[in-house]
C-alpha positions as CSV (number, residue, x, y, z in Angstrom):
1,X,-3.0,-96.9,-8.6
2,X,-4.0,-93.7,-6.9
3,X,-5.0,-93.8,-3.3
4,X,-8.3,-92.2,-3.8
5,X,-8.8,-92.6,0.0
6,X,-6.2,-89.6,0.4
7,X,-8.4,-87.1,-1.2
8,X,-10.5,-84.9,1.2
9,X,-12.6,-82.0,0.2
10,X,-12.0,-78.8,0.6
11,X,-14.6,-75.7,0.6
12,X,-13.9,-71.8,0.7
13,X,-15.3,-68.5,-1.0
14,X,-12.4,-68.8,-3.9
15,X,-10.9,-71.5,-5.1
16,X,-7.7,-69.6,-4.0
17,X,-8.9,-69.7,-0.6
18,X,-10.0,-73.1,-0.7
19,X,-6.4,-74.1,-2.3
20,X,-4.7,-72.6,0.6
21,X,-7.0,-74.2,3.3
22,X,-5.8,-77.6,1.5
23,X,-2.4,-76.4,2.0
24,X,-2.8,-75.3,5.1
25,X,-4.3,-78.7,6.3
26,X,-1.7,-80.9,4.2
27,X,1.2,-78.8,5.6
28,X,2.4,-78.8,1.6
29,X,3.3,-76.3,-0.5
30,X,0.8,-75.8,-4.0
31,X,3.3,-77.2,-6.0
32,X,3.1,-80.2,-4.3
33,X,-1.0,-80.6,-4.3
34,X,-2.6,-82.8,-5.9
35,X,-6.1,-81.2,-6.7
36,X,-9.5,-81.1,-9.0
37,X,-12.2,-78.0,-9.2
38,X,-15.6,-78.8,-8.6
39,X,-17.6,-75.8,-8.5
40,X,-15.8,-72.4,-9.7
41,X,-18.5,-70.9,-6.6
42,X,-20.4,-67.7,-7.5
43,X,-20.8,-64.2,-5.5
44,X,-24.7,-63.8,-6.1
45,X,-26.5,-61.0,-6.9
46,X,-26.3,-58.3,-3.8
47,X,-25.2,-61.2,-2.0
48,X,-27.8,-63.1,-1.8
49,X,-27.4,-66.6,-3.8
50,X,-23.6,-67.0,-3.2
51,X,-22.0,-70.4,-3.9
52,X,-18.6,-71.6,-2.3
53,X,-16.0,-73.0,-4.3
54,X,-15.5,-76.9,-4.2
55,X,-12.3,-78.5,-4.8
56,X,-11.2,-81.8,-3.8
57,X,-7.4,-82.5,-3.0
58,X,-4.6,-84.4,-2.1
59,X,-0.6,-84.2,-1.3
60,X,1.5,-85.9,-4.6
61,X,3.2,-87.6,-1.9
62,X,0.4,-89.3,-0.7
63,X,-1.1,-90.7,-4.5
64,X,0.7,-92.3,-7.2
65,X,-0.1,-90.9,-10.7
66,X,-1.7,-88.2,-9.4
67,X,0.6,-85.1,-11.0
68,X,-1.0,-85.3,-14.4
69,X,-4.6,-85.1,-12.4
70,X,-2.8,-81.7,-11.0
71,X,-1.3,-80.7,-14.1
72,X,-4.8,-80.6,-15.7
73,X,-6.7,-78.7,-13.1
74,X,-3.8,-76.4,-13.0
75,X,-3.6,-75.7,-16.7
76,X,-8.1,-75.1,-16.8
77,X,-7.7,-72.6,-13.6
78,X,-5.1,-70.8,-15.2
79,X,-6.8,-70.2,-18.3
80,X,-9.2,-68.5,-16.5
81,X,-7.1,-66.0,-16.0
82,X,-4.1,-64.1,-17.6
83,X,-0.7,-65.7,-16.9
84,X,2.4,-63.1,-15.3
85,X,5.5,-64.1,-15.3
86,X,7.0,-64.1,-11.9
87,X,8.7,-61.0,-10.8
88,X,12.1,-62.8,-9.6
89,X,12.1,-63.8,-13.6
90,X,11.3,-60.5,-14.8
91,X,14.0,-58.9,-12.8
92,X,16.1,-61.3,-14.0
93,X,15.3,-60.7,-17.8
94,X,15.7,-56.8,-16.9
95,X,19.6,-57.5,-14.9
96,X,20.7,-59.6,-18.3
97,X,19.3,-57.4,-21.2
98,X,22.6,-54.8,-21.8
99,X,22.1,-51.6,-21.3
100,X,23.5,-49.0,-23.9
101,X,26.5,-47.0,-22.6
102,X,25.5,-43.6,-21.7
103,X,27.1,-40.9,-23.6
104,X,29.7,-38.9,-21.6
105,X,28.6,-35.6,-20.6
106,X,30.7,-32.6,-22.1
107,X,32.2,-30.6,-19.6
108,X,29.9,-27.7,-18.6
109,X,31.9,-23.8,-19.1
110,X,32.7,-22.7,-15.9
111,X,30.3,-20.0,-15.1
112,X,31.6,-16.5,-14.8
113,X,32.2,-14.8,-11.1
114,X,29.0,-12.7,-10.7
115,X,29.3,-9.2,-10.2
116,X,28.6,-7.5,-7.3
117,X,25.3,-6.6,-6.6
118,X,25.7,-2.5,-5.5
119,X,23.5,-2.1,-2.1
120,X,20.2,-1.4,-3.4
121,X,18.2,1.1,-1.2
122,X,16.1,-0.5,2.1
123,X,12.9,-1.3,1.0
124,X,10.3,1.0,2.7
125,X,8.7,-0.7,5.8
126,X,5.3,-1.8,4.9
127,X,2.4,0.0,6.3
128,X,1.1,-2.3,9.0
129,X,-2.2,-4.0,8.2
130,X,-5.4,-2.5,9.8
131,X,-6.8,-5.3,12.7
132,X,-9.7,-7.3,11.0
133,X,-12.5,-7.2,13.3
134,X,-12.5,-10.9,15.1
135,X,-14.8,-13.3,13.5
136,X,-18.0,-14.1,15.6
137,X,-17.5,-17.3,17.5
138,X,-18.8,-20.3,15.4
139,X,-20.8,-23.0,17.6
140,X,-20.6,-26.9,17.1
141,X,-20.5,-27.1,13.0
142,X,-23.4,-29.5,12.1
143,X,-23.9,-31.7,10.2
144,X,-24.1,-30.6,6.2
145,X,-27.7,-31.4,5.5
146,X,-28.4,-32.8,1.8
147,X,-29.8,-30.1,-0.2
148,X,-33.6,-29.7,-0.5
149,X,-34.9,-31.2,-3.3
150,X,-36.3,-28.6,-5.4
151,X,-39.9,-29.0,-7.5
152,X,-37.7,-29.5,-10.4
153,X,-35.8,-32.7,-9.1
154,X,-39.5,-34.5,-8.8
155,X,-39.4,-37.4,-11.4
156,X,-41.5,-37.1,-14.5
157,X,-43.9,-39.7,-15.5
158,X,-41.9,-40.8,-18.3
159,X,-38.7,-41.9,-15.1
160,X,-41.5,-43.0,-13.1
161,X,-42.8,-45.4,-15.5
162,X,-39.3,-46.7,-16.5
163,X,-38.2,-47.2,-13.4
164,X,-40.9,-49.1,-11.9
165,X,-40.6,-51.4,-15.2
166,X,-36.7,-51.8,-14.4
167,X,-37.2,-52.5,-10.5
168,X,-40.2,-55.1,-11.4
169,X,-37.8,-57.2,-13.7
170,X,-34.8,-56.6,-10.7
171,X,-37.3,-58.1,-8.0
172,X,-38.8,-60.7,-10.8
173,X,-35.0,-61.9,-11.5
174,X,-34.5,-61.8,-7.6
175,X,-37.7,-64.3,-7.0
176,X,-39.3,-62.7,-4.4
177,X,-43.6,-62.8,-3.9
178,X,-43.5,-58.6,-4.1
179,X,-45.3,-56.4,-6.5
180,X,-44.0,-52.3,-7.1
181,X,-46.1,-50.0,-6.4
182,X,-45.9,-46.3,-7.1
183,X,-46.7,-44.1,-4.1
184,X,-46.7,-40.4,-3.3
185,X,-46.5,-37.7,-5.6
186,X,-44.0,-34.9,-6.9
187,X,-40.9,-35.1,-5.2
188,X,-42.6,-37.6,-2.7
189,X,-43.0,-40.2,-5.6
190,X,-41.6,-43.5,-4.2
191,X,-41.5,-46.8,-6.1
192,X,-42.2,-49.2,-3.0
193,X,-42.0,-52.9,-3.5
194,X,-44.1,-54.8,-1.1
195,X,-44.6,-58.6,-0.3
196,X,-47.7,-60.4,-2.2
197,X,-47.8,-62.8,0.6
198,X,-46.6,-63.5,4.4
199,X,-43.8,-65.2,3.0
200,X,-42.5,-62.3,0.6
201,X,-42.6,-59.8,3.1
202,X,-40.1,-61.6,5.5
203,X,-38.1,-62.6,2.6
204,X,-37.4,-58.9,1.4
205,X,-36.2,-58.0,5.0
206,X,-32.9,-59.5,3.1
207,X,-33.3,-57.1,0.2
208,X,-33.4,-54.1,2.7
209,X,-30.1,-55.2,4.6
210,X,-28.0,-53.9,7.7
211,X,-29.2,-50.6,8.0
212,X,-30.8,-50.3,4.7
213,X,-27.7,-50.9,2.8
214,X,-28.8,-53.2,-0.1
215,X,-32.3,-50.7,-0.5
216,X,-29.4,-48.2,-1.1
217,X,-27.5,-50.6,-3.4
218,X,-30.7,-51.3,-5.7
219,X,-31.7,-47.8,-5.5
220,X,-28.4,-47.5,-7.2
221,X,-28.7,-50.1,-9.8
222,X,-32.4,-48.8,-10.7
223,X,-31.3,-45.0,-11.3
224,X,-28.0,-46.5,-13.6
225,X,-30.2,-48.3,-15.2
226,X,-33.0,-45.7,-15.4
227,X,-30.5,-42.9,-16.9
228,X,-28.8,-45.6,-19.7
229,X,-32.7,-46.5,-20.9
230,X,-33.3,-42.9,-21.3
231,X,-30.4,-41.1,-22.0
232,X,-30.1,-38.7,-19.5
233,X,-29.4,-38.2,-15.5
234,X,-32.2,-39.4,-14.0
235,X,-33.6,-40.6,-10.4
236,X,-36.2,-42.5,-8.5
237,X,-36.6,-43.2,-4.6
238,X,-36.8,-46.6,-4.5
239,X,-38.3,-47.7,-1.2
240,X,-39.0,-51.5,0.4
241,X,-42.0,-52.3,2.7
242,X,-42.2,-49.0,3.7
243,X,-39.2,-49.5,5.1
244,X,-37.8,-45.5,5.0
245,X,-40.7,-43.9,7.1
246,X,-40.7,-46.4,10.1
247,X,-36.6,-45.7,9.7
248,X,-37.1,-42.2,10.2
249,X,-39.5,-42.6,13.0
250,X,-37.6,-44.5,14.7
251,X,-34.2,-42.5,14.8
252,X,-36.0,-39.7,15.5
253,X,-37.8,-41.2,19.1
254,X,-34.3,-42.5,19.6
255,X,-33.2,-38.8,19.1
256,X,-35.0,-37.7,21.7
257,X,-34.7,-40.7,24.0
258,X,-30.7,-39.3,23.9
259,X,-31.6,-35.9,24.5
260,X,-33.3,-36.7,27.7
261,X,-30.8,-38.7,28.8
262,X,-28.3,-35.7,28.1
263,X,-29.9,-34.0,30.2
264,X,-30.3,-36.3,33.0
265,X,-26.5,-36.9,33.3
266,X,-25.0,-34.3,31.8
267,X,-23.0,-36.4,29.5
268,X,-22.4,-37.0,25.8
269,X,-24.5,-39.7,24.1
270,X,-22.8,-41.0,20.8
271,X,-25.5,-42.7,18.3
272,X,-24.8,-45.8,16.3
273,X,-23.1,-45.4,12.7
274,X,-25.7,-43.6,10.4
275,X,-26.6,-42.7,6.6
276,X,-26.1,-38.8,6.0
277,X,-30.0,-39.0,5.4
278,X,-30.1,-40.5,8.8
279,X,-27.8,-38.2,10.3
280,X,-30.0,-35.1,9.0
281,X,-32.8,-36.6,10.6
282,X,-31.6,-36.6,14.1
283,X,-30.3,-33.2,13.2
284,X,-33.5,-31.7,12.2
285,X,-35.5,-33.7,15.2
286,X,-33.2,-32.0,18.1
287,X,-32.9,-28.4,16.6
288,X,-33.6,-26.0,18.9
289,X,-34.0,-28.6,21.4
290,X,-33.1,-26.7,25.4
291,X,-29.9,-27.5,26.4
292,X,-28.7,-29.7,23.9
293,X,-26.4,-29.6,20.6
294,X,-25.8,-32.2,17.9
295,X,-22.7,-32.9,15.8
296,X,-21.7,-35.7,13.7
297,X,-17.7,-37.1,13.8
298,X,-16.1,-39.9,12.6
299,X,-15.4,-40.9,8.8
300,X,-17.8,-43.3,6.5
301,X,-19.5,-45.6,6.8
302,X,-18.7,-45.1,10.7
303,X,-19.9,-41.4,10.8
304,X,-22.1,-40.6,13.7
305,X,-24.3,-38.2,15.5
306,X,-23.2,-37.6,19.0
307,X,-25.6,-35.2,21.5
308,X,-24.1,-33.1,23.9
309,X,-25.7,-30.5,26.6
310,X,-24.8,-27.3,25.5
């Protein structure tokens, strides 16, 4: 009979990961693991609701009768996903299959001798280019601010509507206490969801993310969504507990908190990572600002603004 009592439980974002942290704790190879699924484990939506992967497992070594118990879980986890043969095997295959002999190449004619080129006449020496006048000195190159949006890009009722539909089924699906409202107007029109009760306002601190990166992420989803339902490009400024405008108050007194300090020392002040919309703020803030000048460096999602005296 199988020694059940061998069996421990293993748990890991995959079930590939949590098949190698068997192996790993075994000290046995997969071929000789001994193993059932429990739970396939899920990603969530946004990452929120994940599941981990559950498997339970054993060395073959260590159970009697346990390789058909293997053989079964195998054969339903591979199922799941197209088989491939090995490549050793397929370069086998490819080193046995005979190639057809390659038809000999006829003999190419030996070219003829070239004849002599008589000297051609020296070119005439070019005309020496006038001097361009020096290009004025650029300063510090800023940061590329995002176009202005234009009366044009303001969403029409129709998007408006739409989108607030699709963003109220998004946060409905999501179950979160939060209600969309539509505030602003023309290209200020902002589809805000906002907590129904003390509870859903600290639960959709999770739907904004590090640094607003999942309001960015269902932004994107709604304006997909948006263009599919009606056909055409289309987009909305999705917004979370107001959670923009105290974001771009808040860079901007840390704006000028660096500037002073700039100036105090005399030294560089590098700001943390930052949106481009972000990075425009800090731009705009400290323009014209007296001795000090603002570029951004680095590459995404680490792209910064650093302040320097001028």
């Amino acid at each position: 009979m199988p020694n059940e009592s061998a069996y421990q439980e293993f748990t890991g974002k995959s079930v590939e990961e949590a098949l190698k942290f068997a192996c790993e704790a075994f000290k046995v190879g997969l071929a000789d693991l001994d193993f059932e699924i429990l739970t396939p484990g899920s990603k969530g939506v946004l990452g929120m609701g994940a599941e981990a992967a559950r498997i339970v497992a054993a060395p073959i070594s260590a159970v009697a009768g346990g390789a058909p118990k293997r053989v079964a879980a195998a054969e339903r986890s591979a199922s799941a996903r197209p088989s491939a043969a090995p490549r050793e095997e397929r370069a086998l295959n490819e080193e046995r299959a005979p190639s057809a002999p390659t038809p000999e190449r006829a003999e190419r004619p030996a070219r003829a001798p070239r004849p002599e080129r008589s000297d051609r006449p020296a070119r005439a020496a070019r005309p020496e280019r006038a001097e361009r006048p020096a290009r004025e000195e650029r300063g510090p190159r800023e940061e590329r601010a995002p176009r202005e949006r234009r009366e044009s890009s303001a969403p029409t009722p129709e998007m408006v509507t739409a989108g607030k539909e699709i963003l109220e089924t998004l946060v409905k699906h999501m179950d979160f206490e939060a209600e969309v409202r539509v505030v602003g107007e023309g290209i200020d029109t902002t589809l805000n969801v906002a907590g129904t009760s003390p509870e859903g306002v600290e639960e959709l601190g999770e739907l904004i993310g590090r640094r607003g990166e999942r309001l960015q992420a269902v932004q994107h989803l709604v304006n997909l969504m948006l263009s599919r339902k009606l056909g055409e490009w289309a987009r909305v400024t999705v917004d979370i507990e107001s959670y923009r405008g105290k974001r771009e108050a808040q860079l901007r007194a840390l704006a000028r908190k660096a500037a002073d300090r700039v100036r105090e020392t005399g030294r560089a002040v590098q700001l943390e990572p930052m949106t481009a919309l972000e990075r425009r703020w800090v731009h705009v803030e400290l323009q014209g600002a007296e001795g000090i000048v603002t570029e951004s460096a680095g590459e995404e999602p680490e792209r910064r603004v650093i302040v320097l005296p001028a």
